[in-house]
N, C-alpha and C positions, 0 to 999 in steps of 0.2 A: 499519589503517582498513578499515573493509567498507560495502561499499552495500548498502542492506538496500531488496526490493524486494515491496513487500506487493500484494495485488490482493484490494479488499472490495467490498463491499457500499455501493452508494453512502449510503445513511442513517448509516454507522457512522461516516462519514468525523470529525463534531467529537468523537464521543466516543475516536476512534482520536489526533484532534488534541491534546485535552484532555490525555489521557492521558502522551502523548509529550512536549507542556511541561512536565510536573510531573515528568521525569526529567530533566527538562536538554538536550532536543532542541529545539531553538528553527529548525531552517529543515527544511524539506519539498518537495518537487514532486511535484504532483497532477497528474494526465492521465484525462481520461474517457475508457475505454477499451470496448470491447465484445468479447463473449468466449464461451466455455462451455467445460466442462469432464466430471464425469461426469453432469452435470443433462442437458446434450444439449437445452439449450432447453427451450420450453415452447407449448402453443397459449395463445390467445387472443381471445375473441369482438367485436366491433368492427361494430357496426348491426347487427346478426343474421348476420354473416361470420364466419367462423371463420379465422385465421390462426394459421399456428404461425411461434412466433418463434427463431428458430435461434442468434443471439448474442443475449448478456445484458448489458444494461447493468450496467458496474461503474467503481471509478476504480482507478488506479497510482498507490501513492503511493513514493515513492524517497527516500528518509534517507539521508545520509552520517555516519556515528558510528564514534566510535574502536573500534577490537576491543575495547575492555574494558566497551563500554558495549551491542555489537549484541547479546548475548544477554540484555541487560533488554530492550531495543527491542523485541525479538523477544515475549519474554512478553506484554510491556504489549499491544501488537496484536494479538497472539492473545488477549487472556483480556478485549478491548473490540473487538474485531471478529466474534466471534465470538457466531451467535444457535443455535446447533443443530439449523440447517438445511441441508438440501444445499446446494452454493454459495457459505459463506463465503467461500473463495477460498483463497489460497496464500498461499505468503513464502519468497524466494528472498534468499538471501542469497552477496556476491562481495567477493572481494578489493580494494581498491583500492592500485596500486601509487601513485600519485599523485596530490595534490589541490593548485592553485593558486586563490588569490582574485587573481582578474584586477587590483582596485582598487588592494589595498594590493602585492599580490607574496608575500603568507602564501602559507608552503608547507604542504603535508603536513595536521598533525593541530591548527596553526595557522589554517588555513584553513578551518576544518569550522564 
């Protein structure tokens, strides 16, 4: 099992959603998160002010999928999150040694 742990662009977020049901991913957690990377923020004008905005709004979204299924995961998010611009974001992906569904007691790849 791997958690696969993407950071986009928040407009991408249903077509990243979309995407990942029509593979057989059916549960997700989303976190609005803020950030930057090599973009290093950005300014912004605001009533004749000038502000520069140092994190970037973006969301985390975190999939739990089996190892044989994280490198479609992975594609599918990259090639619908992705606009050709700095910033896209990342995708980390981790081991999971264990997974419980609290409700029933499904262990493991049961439980996903």
């Amino acid at each position: 099992m791997k958690l696969v742990v993407a950071i986009i662009k928040p407009f991408k977020l249903d077509e990243v959603r979309q995407a990942l049901t029509a593979i057989g991913v059916h549960g997700m957690t989303v976190t609005e998160v803020k950030g930057y990377g090599r973009q290093k923020g950005h300014t912004e004008i605001y009533r004749g002010a000038e502000y520069v905005v140092n994190f970037l709004p973006k969301l985390r979204i975190e999939i739990a999928v089996a190892s044989d299924v994280a490198d479609k995961a992975i594609e599918v998010i990259t090639a619908n999150a992705r606009t050709g611009q700095i910033g896209d974001g990342k995708i980390f992906v981790t081991p999971i040694d264990h997974a419980l569904r609290i409700r029933t007691g499904e262990t493991d790849s049961d439980a996903l």
